[in-house]
FITORDO-893871 format. One record per residue: x, y, z of N, C-alpha, C, O, CB in turn; chain. Coordinates in nm, 2 decimals, always signed. Glycine has a CB too. Example, Ala and Ser with C-alpha at 12.3 -4.5 7.8 and 13.67 -1.06 7.14 Angstrom:
BEGIN
nc1, nc2, nc3, cac1, cac2, cac3, cc1, cc2, cc3, oc1, oc2, oc3, cbc1, cbc2, cbc3, mol
+1.32, -0.57, +0.78, +1.23, -0.45, +0.78, +1.32, -0.33, +0.78, +1.42, -0.33, +0.85, +1.13, -0.45, +0.90, A;
+1.28, -0.22, +0.71, +1.37, -0.11, +0.71, +1.29, +0.00, +0.79, +1.34, +0.11, +0.80, +1.41, -0.06, +0.57, A;
***
This chain:
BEGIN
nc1, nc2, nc3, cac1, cac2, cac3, cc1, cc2, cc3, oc1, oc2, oc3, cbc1, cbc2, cbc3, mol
+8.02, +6.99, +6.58, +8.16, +6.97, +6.63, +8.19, +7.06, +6.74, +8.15, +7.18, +6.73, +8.26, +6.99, +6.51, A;
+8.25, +7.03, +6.83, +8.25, +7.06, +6.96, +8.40, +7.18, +6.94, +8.45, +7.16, +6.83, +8.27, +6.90, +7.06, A;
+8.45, +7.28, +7.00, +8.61, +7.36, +6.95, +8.71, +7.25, +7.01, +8.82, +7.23, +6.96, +8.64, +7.56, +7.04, A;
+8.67, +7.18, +7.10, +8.84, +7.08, +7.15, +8.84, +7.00, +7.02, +8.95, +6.95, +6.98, +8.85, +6.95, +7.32, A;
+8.72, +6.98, +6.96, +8.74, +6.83, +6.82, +8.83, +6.92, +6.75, +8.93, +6.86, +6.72, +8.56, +6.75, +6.70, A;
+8.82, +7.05, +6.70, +8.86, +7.12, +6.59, +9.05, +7.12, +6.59, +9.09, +7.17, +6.69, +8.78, +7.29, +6.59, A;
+9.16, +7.07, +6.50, +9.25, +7.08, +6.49, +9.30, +7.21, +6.54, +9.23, +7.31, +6.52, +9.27, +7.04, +6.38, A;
+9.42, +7.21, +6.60, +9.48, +7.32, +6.65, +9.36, +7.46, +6.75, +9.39, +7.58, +6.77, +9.56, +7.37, +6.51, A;
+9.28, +7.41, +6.78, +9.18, +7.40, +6.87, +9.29, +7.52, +6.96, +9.24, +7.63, +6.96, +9.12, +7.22, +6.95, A;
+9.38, +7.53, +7.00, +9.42, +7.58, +7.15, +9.46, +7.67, +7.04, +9.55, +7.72, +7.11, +9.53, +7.49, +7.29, A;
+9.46, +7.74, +6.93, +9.51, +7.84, +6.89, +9.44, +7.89, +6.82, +9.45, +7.90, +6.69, +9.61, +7.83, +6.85, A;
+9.35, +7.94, +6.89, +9.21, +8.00, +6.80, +9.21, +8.13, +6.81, +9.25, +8.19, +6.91, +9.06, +7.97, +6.86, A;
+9.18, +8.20, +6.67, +9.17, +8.32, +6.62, +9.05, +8.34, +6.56, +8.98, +8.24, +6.56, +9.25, +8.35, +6.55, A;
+9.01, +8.44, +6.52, +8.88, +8.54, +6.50, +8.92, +8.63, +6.40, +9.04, +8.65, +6.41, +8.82, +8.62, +6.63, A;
+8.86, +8.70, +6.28, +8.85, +8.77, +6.18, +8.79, +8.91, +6.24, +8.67, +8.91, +6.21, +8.77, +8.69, +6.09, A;
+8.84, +9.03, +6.31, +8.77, +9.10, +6.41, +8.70, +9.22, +6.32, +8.64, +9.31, +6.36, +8.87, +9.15, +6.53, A;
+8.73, +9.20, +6.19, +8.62, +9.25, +6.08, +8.47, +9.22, +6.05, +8.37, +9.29, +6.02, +8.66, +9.22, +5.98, A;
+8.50, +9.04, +6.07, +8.36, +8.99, +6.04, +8.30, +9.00, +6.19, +8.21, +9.08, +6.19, +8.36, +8.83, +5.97, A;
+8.33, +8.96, +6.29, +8.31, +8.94, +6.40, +8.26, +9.06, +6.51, +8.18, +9.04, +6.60, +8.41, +8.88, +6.43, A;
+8.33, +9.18, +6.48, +8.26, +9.30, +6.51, +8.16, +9.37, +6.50, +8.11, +9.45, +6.59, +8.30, +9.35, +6.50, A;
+8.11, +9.34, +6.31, +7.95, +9.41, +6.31, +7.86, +9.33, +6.37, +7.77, +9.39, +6.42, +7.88, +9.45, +6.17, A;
+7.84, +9.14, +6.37, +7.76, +9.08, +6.46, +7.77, +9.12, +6.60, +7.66, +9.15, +6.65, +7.78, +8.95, +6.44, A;
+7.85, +9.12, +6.65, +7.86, +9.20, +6.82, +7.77, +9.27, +6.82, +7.67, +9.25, +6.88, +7.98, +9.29, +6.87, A;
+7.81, +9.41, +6.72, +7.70, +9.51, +6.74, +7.60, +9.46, +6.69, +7.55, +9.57, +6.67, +7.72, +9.63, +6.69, A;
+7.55, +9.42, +6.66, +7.38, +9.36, +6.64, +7.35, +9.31, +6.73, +7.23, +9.31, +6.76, +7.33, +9.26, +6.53, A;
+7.45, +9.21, +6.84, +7.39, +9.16, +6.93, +7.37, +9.25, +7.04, +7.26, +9.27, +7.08, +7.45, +9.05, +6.96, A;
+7.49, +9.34, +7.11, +7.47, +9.43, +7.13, +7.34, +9.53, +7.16, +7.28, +9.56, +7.26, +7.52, +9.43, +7.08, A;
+7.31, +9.59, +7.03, +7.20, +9.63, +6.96, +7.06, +9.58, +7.06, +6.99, +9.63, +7.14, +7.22, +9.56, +6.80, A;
+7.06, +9.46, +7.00, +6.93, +9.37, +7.06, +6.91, +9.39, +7.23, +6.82, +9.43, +7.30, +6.96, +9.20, +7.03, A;
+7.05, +9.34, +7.25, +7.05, +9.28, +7.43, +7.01, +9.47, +7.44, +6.92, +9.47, +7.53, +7.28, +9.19, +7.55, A;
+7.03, +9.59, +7.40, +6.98, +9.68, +7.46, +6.80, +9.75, +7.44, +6.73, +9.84, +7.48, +7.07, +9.75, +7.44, A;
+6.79, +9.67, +7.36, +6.64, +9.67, +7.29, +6.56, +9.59, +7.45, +6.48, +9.66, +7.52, +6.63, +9.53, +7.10, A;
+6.60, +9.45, +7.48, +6.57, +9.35, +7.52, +6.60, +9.43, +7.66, +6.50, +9.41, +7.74, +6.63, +9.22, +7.47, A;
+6.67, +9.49, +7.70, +6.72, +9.57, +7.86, +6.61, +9.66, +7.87, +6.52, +9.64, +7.95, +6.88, +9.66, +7.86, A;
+6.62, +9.79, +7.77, +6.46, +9.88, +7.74, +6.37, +9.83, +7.77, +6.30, +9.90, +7.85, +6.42, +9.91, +7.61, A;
+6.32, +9.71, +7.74, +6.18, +9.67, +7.76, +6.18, +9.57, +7.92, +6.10, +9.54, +8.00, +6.13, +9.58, +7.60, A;
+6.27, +9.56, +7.91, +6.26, +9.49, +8.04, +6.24, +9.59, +8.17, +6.16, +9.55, +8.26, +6.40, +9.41, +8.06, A;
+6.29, +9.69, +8.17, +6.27, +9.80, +8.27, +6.17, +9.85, +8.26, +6.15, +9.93, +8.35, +6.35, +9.89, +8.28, A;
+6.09, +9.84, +8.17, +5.94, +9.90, +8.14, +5.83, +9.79, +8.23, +5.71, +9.83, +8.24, +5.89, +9.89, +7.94, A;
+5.87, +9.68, +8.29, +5.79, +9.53, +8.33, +5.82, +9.59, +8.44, +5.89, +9.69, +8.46, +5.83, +9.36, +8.29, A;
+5.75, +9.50, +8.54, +5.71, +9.53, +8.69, +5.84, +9.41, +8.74, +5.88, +9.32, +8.67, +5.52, +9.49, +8.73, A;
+5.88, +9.44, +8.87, +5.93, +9.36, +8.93, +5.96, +9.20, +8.93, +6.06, +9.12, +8.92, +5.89, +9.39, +9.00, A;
+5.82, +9.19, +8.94, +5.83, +9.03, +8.97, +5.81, +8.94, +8.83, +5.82, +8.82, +8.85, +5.71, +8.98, +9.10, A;
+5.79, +8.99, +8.72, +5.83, +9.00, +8.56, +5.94, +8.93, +8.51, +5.97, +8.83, +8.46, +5.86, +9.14, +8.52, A;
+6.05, +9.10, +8.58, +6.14, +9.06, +8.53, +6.22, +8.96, +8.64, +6.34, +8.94, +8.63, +6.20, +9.17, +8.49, A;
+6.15, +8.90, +8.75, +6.24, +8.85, +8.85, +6.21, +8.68, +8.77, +6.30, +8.59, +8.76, +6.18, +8.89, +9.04, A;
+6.05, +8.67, +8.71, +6.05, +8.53, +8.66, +6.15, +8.52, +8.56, +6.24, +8.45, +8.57, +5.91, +8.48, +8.60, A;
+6.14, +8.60, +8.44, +6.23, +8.64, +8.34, +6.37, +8.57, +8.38, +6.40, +8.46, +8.35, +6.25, +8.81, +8.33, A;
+6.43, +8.67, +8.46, +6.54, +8.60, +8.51, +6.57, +8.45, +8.57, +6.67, +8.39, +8.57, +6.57, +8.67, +8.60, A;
+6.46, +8.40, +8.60, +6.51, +8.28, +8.66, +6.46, +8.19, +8.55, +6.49, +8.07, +8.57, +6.46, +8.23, +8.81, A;
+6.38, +8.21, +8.41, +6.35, +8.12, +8.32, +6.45, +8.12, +8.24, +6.45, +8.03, +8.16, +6.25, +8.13, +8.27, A;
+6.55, +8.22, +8.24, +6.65, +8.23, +8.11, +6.78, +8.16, +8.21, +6.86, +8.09, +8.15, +6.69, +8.43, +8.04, A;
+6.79, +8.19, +8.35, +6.94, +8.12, +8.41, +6.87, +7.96, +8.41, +6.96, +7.88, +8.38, +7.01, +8.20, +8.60, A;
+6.75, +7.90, +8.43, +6.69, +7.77, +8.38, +6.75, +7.74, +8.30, +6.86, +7.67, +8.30, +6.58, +7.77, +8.34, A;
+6.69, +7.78, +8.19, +6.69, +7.70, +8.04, +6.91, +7.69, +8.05, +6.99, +7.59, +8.04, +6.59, +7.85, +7.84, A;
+6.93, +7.81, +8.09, +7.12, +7.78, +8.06, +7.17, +7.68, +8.15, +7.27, +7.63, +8.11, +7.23, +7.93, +8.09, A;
+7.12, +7.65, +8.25, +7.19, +7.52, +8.35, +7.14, +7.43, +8.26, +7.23, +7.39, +8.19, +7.13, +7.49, +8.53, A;
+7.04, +7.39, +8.23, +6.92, +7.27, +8.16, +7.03, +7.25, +8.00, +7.08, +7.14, +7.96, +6.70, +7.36, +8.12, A;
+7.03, +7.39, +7.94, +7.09, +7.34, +7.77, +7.30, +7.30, +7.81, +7.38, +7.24, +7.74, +7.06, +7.57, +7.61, A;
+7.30, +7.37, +7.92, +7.46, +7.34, +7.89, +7.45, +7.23, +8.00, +7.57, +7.22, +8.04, +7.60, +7.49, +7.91, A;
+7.37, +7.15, +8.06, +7.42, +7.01, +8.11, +7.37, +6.90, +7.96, +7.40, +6.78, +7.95, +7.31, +6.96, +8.29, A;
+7.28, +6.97, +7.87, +7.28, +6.88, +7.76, +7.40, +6.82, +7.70, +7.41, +6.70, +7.67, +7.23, +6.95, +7.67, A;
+7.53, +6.94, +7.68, +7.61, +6.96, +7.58, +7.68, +6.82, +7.62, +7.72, +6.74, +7.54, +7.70, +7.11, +7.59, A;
+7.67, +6.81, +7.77, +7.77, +6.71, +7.80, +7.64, +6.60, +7.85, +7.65, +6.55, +7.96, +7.90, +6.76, +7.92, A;
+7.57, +6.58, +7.79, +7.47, +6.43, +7.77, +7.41, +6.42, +7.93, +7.35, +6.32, +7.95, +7.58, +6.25, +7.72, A;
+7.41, +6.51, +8.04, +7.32, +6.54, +8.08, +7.21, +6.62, +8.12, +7.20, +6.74, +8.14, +7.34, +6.51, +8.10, A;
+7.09, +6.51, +8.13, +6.96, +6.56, +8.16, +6.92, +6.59, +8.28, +6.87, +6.51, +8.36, +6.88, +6.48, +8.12, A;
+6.92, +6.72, +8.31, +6.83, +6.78, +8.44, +6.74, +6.78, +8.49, +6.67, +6.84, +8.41, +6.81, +6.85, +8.45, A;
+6.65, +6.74, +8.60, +6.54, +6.81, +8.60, +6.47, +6.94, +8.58, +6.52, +7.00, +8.67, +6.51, +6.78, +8.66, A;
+6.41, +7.00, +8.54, +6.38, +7.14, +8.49, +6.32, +7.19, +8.60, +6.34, +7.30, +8.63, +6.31, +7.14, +8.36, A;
+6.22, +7.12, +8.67, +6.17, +7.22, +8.83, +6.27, +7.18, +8.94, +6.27, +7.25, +9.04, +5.98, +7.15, +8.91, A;
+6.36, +7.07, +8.94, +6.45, +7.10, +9.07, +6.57, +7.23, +9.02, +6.61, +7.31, +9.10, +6.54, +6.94, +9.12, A;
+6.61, +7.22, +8.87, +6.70, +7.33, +8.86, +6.63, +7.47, +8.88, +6.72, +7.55, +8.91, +6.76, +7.33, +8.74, A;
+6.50, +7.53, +8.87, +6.39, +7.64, +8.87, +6.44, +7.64, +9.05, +6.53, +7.71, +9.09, +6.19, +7.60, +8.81, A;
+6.38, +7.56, +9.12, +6.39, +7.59, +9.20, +6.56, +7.62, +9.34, +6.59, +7.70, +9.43, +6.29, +7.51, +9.21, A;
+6.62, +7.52, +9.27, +6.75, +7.55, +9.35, +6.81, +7.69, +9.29, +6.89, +7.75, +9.37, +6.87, +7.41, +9.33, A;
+6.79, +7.76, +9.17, +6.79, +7.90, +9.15, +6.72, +8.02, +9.22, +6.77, +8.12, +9.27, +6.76, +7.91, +9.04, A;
+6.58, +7.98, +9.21, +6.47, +8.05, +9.30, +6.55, +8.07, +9.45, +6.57, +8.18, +9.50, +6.31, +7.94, +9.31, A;
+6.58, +7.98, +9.50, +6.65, +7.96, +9.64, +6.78, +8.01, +9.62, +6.80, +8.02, +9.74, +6.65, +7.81, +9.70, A;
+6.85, +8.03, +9.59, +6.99, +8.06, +9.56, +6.96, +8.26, +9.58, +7.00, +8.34, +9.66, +7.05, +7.97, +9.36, A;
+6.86, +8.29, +9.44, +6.82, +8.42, +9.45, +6.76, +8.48, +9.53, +6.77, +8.60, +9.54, +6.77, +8.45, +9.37, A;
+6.67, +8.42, +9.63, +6.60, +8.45, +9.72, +6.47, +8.48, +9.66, +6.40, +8.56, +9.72, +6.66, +8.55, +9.79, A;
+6.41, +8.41, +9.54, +6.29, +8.45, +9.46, +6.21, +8.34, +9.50, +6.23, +8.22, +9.48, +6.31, +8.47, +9.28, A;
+6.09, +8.40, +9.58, +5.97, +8.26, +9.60, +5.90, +8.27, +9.52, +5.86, +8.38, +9.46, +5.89, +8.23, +9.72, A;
+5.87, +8.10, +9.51, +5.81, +8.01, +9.37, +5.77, +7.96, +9.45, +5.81, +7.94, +9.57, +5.88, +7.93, +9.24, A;
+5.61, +7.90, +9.35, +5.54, +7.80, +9.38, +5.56, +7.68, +9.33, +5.61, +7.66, +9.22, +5.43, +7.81, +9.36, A;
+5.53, +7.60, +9.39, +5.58, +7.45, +9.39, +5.70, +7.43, +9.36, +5.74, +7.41, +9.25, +5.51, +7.37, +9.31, A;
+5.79, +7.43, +9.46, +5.95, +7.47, +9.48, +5.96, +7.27, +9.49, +5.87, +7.20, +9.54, +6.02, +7.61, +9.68, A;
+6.05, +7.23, +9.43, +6.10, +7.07, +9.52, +6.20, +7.04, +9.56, +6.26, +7.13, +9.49, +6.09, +6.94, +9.47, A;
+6.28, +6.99, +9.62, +6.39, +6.95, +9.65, +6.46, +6.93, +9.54, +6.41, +6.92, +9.43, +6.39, +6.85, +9.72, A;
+6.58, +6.93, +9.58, +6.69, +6.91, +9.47, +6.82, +6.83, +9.50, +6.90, +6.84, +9.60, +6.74, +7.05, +9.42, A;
+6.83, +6.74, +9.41, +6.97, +6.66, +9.44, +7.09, +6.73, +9.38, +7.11, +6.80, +9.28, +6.96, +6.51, +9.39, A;
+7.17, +6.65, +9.51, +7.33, +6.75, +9.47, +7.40, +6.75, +9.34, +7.50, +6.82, +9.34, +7.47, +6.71, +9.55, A;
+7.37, +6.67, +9.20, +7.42, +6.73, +9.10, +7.36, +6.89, +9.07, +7.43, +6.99, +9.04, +7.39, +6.64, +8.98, A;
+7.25, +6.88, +9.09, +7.16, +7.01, +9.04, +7.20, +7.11, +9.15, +7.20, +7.21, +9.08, +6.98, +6.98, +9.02, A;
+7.22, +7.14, +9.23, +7.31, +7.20, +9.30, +7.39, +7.26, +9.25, +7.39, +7.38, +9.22, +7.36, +7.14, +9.37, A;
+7.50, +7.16, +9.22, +7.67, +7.15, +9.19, +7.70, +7.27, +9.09, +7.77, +7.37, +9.10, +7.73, +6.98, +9.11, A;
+7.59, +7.21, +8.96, +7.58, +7.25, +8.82, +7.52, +7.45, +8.87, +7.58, +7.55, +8.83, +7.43, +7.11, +8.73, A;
+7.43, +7.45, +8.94, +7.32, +7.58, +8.99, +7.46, +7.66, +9.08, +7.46, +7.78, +9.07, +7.15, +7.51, +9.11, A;
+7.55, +7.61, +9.15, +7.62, +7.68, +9.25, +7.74, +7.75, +9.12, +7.77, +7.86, +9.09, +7.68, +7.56, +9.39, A;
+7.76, +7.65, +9.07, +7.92, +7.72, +8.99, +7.85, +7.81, +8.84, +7.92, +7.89, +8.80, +8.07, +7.53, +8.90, A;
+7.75, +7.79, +8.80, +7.68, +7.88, +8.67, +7.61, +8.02, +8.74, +7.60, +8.12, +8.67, +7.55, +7.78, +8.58, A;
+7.59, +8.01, +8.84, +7.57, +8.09, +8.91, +7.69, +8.21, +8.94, +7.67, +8.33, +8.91, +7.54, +8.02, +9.01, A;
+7.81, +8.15, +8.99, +7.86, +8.22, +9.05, +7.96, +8.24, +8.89, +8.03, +8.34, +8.89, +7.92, +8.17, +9.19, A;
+7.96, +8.19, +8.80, +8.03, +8.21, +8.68, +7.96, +8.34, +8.62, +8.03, +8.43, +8.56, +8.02, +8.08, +8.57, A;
+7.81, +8.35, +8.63, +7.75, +8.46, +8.58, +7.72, +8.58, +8.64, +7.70, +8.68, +8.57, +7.67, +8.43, +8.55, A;
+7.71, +8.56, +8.79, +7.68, +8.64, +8.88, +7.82, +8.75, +8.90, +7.81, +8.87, +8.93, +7.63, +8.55, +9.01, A;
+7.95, +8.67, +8.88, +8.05, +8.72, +8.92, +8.13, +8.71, +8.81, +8.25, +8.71, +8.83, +8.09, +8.67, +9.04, A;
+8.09, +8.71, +8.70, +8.17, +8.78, +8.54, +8.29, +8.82, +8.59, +8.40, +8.75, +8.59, +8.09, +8.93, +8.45, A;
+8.28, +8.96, +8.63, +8.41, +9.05, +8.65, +8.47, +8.96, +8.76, +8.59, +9.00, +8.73, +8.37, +9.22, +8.70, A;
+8.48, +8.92, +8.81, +8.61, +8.85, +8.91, +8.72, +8.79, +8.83, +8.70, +8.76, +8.71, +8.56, +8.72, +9.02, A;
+8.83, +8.76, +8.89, +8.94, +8.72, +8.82, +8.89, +8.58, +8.86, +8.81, +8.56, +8.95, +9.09, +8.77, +8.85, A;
+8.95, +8.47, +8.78, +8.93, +8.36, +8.76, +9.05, +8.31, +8.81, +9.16, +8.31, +8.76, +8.89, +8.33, +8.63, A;
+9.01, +8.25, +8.96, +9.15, +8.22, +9.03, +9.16, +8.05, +9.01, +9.07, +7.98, +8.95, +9.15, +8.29, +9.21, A;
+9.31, +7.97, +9.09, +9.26, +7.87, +9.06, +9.19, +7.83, +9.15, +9.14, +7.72, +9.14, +9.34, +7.79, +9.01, A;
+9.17, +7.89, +9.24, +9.06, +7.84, +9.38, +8.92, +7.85, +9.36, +8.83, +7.77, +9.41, +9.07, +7.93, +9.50, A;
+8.90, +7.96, +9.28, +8.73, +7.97, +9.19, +8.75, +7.89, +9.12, +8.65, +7.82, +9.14, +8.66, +8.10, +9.11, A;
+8.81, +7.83, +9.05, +8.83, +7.69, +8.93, +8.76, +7.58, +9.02, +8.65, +7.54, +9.03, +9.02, +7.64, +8.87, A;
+8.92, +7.54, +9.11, +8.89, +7.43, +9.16, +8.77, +7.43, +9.27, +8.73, +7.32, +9.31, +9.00, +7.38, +9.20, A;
+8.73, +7.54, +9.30, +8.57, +7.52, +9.37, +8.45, +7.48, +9.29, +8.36, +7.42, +9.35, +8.53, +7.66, +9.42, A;
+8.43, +7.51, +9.18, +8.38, +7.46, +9.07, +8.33, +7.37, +9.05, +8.21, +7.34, +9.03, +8.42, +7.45, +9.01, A;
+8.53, +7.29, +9.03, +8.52, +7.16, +9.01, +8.49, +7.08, +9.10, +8.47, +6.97, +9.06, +8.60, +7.12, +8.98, A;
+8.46, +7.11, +9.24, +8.45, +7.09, +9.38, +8.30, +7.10, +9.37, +8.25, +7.02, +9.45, +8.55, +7.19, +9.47, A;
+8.21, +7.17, +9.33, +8.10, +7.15, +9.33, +8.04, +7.10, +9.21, +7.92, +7.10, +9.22, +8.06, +7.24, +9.38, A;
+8.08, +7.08, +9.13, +8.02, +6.98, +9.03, +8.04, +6.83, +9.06, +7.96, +6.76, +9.02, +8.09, +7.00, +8.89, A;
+8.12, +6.79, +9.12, +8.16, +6.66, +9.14, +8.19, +6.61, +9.33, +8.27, +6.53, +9.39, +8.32, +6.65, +9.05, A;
+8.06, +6.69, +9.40, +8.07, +6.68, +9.52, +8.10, +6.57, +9.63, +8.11, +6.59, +9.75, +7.98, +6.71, +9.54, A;
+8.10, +6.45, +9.56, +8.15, +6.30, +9.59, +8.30, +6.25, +9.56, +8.36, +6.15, +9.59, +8.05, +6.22, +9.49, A;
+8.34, +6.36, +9.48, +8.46, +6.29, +9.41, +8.48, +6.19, +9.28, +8.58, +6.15, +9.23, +8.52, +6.23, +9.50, A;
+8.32, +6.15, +9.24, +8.28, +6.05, +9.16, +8.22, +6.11, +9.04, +8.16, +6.21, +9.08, +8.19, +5.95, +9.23, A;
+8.21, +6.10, +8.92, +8.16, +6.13, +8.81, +8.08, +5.98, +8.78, +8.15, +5.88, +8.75, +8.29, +6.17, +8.71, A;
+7.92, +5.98, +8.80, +7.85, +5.83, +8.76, +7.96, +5.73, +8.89, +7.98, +5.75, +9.01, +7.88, +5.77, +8.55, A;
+8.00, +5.62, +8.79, +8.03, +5.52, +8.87, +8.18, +5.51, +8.90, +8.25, +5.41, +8.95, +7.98, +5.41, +8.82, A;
+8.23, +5.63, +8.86, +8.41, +5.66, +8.85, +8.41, +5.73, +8.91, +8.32, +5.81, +8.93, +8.49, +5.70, +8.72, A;
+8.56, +5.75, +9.00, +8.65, +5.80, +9.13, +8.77, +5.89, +9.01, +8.85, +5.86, +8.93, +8.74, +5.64, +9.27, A;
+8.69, +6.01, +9.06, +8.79, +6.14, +8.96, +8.88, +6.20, +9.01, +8.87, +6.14, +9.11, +8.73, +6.25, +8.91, A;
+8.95, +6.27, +9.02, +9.05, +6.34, +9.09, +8.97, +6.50, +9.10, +8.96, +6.55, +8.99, +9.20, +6.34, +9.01, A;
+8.93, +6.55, +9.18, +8.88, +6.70, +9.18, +8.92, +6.80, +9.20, +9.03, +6.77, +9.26, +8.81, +6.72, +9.23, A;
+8.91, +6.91, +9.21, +8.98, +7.02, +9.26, +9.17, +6.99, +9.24, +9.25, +6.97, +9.33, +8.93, +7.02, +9.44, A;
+9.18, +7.00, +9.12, +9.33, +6.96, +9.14, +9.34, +6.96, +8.95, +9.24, +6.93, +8.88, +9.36, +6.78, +9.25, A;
+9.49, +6.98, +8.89, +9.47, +7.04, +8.76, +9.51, +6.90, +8.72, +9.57, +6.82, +8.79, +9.56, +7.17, +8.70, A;
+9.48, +6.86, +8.60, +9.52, +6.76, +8.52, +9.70, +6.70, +8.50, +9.80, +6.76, +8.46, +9.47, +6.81, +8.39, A;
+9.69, +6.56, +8.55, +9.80, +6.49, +8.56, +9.83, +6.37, +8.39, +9.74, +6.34, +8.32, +9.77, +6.41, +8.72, A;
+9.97, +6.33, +8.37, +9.96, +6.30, +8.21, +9.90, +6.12, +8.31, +9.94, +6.01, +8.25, +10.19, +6.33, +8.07, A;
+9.85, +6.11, +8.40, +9.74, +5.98, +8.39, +9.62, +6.04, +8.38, +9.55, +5.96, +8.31, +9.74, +5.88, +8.52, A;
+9.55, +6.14, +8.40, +9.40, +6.16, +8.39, +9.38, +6.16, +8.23, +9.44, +6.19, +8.13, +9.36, +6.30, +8.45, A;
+9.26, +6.11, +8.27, +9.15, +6.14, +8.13, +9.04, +6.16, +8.18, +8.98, +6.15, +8.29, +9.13, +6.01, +8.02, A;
+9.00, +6.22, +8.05, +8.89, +6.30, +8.05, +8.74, +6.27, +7.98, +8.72, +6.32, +7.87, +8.94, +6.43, +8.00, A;
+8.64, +6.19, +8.04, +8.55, +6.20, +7.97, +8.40, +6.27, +7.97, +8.35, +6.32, +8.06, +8.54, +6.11, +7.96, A;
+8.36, +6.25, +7.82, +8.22, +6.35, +7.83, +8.09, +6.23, +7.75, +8.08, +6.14, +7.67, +8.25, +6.53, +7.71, A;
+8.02, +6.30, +7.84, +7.90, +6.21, +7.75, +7.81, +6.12, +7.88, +7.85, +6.12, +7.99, +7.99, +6.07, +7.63, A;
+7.70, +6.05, +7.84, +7.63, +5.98, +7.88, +7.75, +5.81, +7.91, +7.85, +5.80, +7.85, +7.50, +5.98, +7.75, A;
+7.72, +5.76, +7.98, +7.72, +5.63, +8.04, +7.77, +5.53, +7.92, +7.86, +5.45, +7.92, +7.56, +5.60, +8.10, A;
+7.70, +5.54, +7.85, +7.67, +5.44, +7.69, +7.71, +5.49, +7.59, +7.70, +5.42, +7.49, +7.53, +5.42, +7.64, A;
+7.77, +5.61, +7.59, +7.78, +5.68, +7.47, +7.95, +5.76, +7.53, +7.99, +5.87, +7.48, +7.60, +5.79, +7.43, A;
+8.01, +5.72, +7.61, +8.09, +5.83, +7.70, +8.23, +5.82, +7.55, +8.25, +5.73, +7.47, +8.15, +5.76, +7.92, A;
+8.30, +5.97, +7.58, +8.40, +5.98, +7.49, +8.52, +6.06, +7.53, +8.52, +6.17, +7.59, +8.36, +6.01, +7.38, A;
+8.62, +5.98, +7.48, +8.76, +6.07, +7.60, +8.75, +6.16, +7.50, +8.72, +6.16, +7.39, +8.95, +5.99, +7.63, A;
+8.80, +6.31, +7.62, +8.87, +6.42, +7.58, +8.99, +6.44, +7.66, +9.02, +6.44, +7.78, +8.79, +6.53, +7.58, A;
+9.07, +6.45, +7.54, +9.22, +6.48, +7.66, +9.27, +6.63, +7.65, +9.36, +6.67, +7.72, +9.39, +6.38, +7.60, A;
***
């Protein structure tokens, strides 16, 4: 179940008892996992890095039913970082779109989340103005005619 399916969804709270000792374990780890990483040579941790920001473009275009290619996303990252790879291929502008805004969502954490970084985003996820075979409204906040869908082609499902 997805958090928008979950009832009262927009008023989500946390138990900061239970939820604080898992932190620190994760915590914990990511500095285990940091340690050893500075012990590796350069270009190590430079693959490292571009196989873990991979797999995250690749698993969160799953969420929403699409499928990436896995060497055009390697490589439009590789290029983005300035990291040369072998057998680099071209990349079409979804994989782009998807590689430009996860990028700059992760790269630039600490920035304030303006609505111009939003709607640039959305501006490069949807570089056509089209979602598949539909004319979307982009860069621009939700009107009470928009809807919202997610999913594959065959399988698509409104979220409002």
């Amino acid at each position: 179940m997805y958090i928008h399916q979950r009832k009262d969804w927009t008023k989500f709270t946390w138990d900061a008892e239970v939820v604080t000792p898992l932190l620190g374990a994760v915590r914990y780890k990511q500095g285990k996992i940091l340690g050893a990483m500075l012990g590796l040579g350069f270009q190590l941790q430079e693959e490292t890095v571009l196989k873990t920001l991979t797999l995250d473009v690749i698993k969160s275009s799953e969420i929403e039913g699409e499928l990436l290619n896995p060497d055009q996303v390697r490589s439009s990252i590789a290029r983005r970082l300035g990291i040369e790879i072998a057998g680099a291929v071209p990349t079409d502008r979804n994989v782009e779109g998807v590689v430009e805004m996860l990028l700059d969502a992760t790269q630039r954490f600490d920035e304030t989340l303006t609505e111009a970084r939003l709607f640039g985003w959305h501006g490069a996820l949807f570089p056509t103005g089209r979602s598949g075979m539909y004319k979307i409204k982009t860069a621009a906040w939700r009107d009470d005619a928009m809807q919202v869908t997610s999913g594959p082609v065959n399988r698509q499902q409104k979220v409002y």
